[in-house]
N, C-alpha and C positions, 0 to 999 in steps of 0.2 A: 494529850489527845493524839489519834491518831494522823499522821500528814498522811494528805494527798497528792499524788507523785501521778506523772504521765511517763508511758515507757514506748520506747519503740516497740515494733511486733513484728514475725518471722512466720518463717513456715518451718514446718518441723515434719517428719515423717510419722506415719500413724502407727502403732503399737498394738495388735492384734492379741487377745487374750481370749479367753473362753473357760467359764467356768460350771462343774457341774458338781453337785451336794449331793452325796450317796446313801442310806438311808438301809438300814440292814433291817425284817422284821425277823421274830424269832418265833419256830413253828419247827411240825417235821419237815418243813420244806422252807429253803434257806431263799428267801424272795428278794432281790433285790430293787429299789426305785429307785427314780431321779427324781429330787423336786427343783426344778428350774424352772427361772419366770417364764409366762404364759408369752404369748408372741405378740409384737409391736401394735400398741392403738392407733388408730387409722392418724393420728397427728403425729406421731413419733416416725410413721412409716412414710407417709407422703414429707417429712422433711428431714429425712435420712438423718436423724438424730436419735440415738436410743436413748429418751428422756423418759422411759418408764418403766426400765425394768430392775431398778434399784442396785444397782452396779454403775463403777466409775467402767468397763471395759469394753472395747473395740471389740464389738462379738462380729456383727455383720456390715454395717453402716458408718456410723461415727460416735464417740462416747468421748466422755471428760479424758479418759488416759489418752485419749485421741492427741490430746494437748501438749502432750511430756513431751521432751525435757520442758520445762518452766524455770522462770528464772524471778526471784523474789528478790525485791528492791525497799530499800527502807532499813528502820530500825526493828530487830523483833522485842515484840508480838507484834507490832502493826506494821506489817511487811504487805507488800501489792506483785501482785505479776498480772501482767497482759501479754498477749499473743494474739494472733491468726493463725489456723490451719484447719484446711476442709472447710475454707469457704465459710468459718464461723468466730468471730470476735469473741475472746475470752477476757474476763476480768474477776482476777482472785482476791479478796482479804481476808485478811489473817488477825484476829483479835487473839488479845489477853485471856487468862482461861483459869477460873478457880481461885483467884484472889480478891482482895478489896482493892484497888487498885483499876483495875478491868473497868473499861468506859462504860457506865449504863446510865440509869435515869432517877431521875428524883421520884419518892413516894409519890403515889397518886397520876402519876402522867400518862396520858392518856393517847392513843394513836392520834384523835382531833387537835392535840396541842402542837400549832405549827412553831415552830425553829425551841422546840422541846430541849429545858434545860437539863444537859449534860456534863454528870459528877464519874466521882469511883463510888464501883461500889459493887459486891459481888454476887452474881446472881444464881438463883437457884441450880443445883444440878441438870435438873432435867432441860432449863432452860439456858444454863452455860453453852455458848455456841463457840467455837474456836476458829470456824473459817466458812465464809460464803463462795459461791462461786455461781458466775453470773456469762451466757454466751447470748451471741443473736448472730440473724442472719434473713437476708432477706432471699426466699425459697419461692419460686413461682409466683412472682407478684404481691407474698404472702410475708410479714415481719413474725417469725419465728421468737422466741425466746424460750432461752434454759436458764433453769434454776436448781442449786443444789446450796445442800447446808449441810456442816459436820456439827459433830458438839461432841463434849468430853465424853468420860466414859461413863458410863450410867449406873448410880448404884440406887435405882428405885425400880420397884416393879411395875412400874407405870409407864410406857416409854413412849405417853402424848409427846406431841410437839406442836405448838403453837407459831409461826415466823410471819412475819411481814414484812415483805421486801418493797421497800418503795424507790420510785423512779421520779427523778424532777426536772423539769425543763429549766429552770433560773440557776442564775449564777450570782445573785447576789446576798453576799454571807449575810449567813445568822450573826456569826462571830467565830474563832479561832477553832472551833470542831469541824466544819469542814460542810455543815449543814448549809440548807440555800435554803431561801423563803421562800414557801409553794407559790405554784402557780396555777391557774384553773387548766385542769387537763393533765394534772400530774398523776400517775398511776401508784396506787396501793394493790400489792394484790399477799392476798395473806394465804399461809400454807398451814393446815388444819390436819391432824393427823391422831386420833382419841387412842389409836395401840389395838394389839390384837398382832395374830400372827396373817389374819387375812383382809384387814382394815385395806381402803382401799384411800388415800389422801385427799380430802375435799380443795377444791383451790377455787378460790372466790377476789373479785377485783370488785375495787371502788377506784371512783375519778375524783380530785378535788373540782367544790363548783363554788360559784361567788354566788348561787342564787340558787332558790329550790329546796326542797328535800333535802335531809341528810340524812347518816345513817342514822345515827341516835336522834330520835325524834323528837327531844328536848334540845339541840342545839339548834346553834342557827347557822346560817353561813356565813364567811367562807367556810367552808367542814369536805368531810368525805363525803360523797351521795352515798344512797342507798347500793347497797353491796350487790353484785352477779353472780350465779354459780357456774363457772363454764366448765365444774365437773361434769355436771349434769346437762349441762350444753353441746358436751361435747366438743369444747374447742380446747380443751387442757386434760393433759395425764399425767398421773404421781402417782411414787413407791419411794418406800422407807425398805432400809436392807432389814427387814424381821426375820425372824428363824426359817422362812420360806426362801431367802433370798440367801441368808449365814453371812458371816464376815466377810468383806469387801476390800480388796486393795487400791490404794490412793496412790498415783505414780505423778500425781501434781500438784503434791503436797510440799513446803517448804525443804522437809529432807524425808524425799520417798527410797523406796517405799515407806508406804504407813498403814499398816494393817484396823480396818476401823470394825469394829465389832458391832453385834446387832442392835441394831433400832440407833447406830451410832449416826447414820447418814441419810440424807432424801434427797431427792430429786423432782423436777416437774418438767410438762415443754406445755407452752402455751402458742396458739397461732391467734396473735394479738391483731390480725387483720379481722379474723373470722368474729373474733370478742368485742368488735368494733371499735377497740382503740384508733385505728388508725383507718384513717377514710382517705379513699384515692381520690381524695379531688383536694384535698388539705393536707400539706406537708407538716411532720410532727416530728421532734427530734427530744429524748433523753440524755441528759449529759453526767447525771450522777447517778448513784444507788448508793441505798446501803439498806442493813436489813437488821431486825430486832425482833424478839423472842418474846411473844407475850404470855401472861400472864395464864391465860385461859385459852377457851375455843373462839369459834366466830363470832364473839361477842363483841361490839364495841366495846363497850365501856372496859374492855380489858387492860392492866395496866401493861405497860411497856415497862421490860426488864434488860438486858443485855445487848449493845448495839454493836454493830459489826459494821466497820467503815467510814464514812463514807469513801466512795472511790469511783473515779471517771468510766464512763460506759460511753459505746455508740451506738444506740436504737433508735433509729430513724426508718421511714420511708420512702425517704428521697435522697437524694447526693449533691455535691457538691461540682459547680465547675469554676473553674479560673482561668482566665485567658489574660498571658501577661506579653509586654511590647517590651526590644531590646533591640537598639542599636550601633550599627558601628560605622564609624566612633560614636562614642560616645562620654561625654553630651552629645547628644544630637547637634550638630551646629544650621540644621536647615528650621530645628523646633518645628518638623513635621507632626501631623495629626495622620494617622493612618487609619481609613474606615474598613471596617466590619459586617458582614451579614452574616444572618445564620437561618438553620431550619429548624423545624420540630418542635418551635413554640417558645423559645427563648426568650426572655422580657428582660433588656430590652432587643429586640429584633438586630437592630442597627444599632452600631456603637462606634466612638472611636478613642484611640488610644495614642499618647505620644512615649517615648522614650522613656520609660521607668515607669511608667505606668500598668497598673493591670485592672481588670475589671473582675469582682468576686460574685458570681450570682448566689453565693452562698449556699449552705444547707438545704436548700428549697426547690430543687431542679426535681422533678418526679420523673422515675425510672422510664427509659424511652431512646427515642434516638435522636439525635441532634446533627450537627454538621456546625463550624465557624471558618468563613473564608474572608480572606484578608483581600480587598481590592487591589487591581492592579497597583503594587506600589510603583511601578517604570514612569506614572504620573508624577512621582516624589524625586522622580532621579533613584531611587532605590531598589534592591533587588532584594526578595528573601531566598536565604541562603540557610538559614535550620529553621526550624518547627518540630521543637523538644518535646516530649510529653511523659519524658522519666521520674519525673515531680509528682505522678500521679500513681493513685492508690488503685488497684484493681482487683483486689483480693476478695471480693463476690460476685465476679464474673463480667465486672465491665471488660468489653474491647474496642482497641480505637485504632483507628486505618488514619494514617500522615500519608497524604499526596502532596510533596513538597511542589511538582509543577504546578498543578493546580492551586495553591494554596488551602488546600484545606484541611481540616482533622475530622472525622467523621468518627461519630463514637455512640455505643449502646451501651447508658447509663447504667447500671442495678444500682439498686436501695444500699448505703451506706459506704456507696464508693466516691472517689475523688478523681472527678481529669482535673489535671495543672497541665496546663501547655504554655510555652513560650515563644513565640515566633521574632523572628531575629532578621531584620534587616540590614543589609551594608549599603551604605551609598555608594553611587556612584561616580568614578571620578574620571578625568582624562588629564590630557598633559599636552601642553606648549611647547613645538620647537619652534627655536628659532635661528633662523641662517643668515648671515652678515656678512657683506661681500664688498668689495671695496675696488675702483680703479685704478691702477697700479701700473708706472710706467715700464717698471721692471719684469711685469707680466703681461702675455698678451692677454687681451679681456679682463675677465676681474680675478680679484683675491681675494681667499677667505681671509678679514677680518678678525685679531684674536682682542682681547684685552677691553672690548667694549661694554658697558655696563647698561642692563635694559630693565625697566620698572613696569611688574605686573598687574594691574590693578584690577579688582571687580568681583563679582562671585563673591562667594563666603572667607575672601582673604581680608584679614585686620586691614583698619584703617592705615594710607600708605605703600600697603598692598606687599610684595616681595620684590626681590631684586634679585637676576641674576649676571653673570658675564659671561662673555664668549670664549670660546678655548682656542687653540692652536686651529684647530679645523673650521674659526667660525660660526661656530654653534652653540648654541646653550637651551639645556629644557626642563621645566618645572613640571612635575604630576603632582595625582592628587587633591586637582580640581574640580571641586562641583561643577556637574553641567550647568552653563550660562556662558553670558559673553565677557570677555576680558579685553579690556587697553593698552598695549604693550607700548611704550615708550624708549625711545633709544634716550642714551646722555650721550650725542652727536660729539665728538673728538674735537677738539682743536684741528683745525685748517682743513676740516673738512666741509662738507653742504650735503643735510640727507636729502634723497630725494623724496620720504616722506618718515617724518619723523616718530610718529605714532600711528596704529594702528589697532582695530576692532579683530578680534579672534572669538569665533564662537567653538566652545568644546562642548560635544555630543556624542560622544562615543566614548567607550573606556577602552581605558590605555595606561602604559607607564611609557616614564621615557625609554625611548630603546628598543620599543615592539613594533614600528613601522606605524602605528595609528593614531601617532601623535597630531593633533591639530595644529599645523604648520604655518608661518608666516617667517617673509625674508623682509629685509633692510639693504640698501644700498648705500653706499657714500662716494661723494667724487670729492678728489681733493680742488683745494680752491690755488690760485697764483698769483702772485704780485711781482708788476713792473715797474719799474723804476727807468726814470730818464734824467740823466744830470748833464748841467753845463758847468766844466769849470774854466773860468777864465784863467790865462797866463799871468796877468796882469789886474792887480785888484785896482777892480775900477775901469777896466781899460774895452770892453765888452759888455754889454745889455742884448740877451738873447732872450727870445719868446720858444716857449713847447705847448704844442698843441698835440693832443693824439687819441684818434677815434678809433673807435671798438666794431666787430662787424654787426652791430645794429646800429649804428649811427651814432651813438651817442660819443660827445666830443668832453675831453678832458685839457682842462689847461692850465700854464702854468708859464715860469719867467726866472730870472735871475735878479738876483738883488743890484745893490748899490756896488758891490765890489764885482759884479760879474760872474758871480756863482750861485746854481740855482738847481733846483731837480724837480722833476713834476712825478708822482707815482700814481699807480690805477690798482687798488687792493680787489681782494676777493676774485679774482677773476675764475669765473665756471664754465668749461672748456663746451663746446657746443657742440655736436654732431654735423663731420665727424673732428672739425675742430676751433678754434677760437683765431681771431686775428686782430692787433693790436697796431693800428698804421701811427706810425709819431713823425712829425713834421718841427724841426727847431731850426727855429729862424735867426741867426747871428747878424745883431745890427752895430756896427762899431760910433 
């Protein structure tokens, strides 16, 4: 069976042809005409598509060779291409052609039989199709669609054509052909065409419904409803290349040219707004097609012979938006929520989004204008710094304005396009210096400090925090800090006394180290000193002294000599005063 493949799409430059059928009568006077198709029906012209005049070529507007080059992907005969150009979604397949082998349908099966078993099996001449081709586009408020069929070359003098191209909203398989189970609201629209060289192609839609009417008045539902004529409505035009139109060249065919001979090709354009498929106050999306060759005319009960595809399609009325959240770093280490407003009717209104998160309002955003601005994040400690919107599809005329100051994306939706935007936050950080200074007898005033070790704690740093030390000049500084408050801690030295050991640092500003707007704090240390007072006697035993010795706050320290006469009193830590310390000793020698 045939696989169903999704393909990137381009733009391509359009291909300008023109073609005219010259016609000799014979008489004494040598008369020449032109027979070329009459001029555009008012849906071909208001959506700049020539879907009626039984030619693949770019005469004024836009046509199928509008699409060349094309690029066919798969295995053949069930080969696929897609593209965009001119503002219109192309989707090609490529069926089997003239064998038993060739996808078609079991005896008896009927357009009513939903997920319709599919065998080989080879179908009629007239109705062997060889390749569908399928565009849309959303024109003035308006969902456009084109439709063309090939089929082999014809050896009967009858050059009816029977097709129905149906379209489904579901994605959940039949089984391994590629079918999806209907769903109410999926569109049939069948192409009728009895021959002649000035026939004109009848096109008629039916809707699947779970209730009501069907077409075949002996069924029930779920079924097709009763059938539309939007020939005779005027909201669809078709032409088949007949001897009025002559041979037709195909430049989007798997290897073009391909010269397709008459009654070999049709075409339609329906404005599926006007035909009331699609109603602007309900969002409606197709995601398959595929098309089959029946049996007869507008008949129901006609059987299904030849199928072609199925293969991915985008007919919708509305678009797609995406708004996705990125930060840096990331992870997020703050696991901020960052809120959303928006205009123009977006449900939900107000959103918010953290770090890998996005929000998809999906398929269902109706053509319009919008706006999404991101709250001050400077509340978050964070700054936006992009709001990307290259992820987005614009190929039927959406435009979107990035005001990065403002944060905003302001954008005018069309039918069947895509914004993806991604807005991208850094935090913000600052950084710590710190200067350690020390009293130094060999210096006047103080000295810097080198070889000290100081512990950072607070903010978004691991438990424990970091640790840095001081260099040659005294200093040492950590960035890279979330705004908040931080505890810096000295590991105070051996023999010294800080005068305060820890301290609170608020960082609020961004910074690295080294740019001057480092958030600063100093340390001090003064060294401590120890006295000592000793007695030694000459003679062990022969002397018993007292030491007494007070400090200049009063405080008295004492001390004595043992049994043999020798004895020492000391006074540790001593911390020099402003602008100095004074230590009186008094030792009393008693014999």
């Amino acid at each position: 069976m045939k696989p169903v493949s999704r393909h990137a799409r381009a733009h391509t430059p359009r291909r300008r042809r023109r073609r005219i059928v010259a016609a000799v009568a014979v008489g004494c006077l040598a008369v020449v005409s032109f027979a070329i198709p009459g001029a555009a029906g008012p849906v071909s012209d208001a959506a700049g598509f020539e879907g009626d005049d039984g030619n693949l070529d770019v005469d004024t507007t836009f046509d199928w060779n509008g699409f060349a080059p094309t690029t066919w992907v798969g295995d053949a005969p069930y080969r696929t291409s897609t593209k965009n150009a001119g503002g219109w979604d192309f989707t090609g397949l490529e069926d089997d052609a003239a064998t038993n082998t060739d996808t078609g349908f079991a005896g008896g099966t009927k357009q009513d039989d939903n997920c319709a078993v599919v065998k080989g099996a080879k179908a009629p001449n007239k109705d062997d199709l060889e390749r569908a081709y399928i565009s849309s586009s959303a024109v003035d408020g308006d969902v456009i669609l084109n439709l063309a069929w090939v089929r082999i070359p014809q050896n009967t003098t009858s050059p009816s054509a029977h097709i129905g191209f149906e379209f489904n909203q579901g994605e959940e398989p039949c089984d391994s052909t590629g079918l999806v189970h209907r769903t109410v609201g999926d569109m049939l629209i069948v192409y009728d065409f009895e021959g002649g060289t000035t026939d004109t192609p009848t096109i008629t839609l039916r809707l699947w419904v779970d209730s009501g009417p069907c077409e075949v008045g002996s069924n029930s539902p779920p079924c097709w409803g009763p059938s539309t004529d939007l020939t005779a409505l005027g909201f669809a035009e078709a032409r088949v290349n007949t001897s009025l139109v002559g041979p037709v060249t195909d430049e989007i065919a798997p290897n073009p040219p391909e010269t397709l001979q008459v009654n070999e090709f049709g075409e339609a354009i329906i404005n599926l707004t006007d035909a009331g498929v699609f109603d602007e106050n309900v969002c409606l999306a197709f995601g398959t097609a595929f098309a089959v060759s029946r049996s007869s005319g507008n008949s129901a009960q006609a059987q299904m012979k030849d199928l072609v595809g199925p293969g991915e399609v985008n007919i919708a009325n509305c678009g797609q938006v995406i708004i996705r959240k990125v930060t840096d770093p990331s992870p997020d280490p703050t696991d901020s929520t960052f809120t959303y407003t928006t205009t123009g009717g977006l449900d939900p209104a107000t959103f918010g989004l953290k770090n890998g998160q996005h929000l998809d309002y999906g398929d269902e955003v109706f053509a319009g204008s919008y706006s999404v601005t991101e709250d001050d994040p400077a509340l978050l400690n964070f700054e936006l710094v992009d709001l990307d919107c290259s992820a987005s599809s614009t190929t039927h005329g959406t435009t979107i304005n990035v005001d990065l100051a403002a944060r905003t994306v302001s954008f005018d939706l069309a039918a069947q396009d895509l914004v993806d935007c991604t807005f991208t936050n850094e935090l913000q950080t600052g950084a710590i210096e710190i200067t350690k200074t020390r009293k130094h007898a060999a210096t006047p005033g103080d000295d810097a400090h080198a070889g000290v070790d100081f512990t950072i704690e607070g903010g978004m740093l691991p438990s424990g925090g970091t640790t840095v030390t001081t260099g040659a000049d005294g200093t040492a500084c950590v960035d890279g800090l979330a705004f908040g408050t931080y505890t810096v801690t000295e590991s105070v030295p051996a023999g010294y006394v800080s005068d305060d050991a820890s301290k609170d640092v608020v960082v609020n500003m961004t910074s690295n180290c080294g740019d001057g707007n480092e958030a600063a704090v100093s340390f001090h240390n003064t060294p401590l000193t120890n006295i000592t007072v000793s007695v030694d006697s000459q003679v062990d035993g022969g002397t018993a002294s007292v030491i007494q010795c007070t400090d200049s706050d009063g405080t008295i320290y004492n001390g004595g000599t043992g049994a043999n006469g020798d004895g020492s009193l000391t006074v540790n830590d001593l911390l020099p005063t402003d602008p100095t310390v004074t230590l009186t000793c008094t030792v009393t020698v008693d014999p």
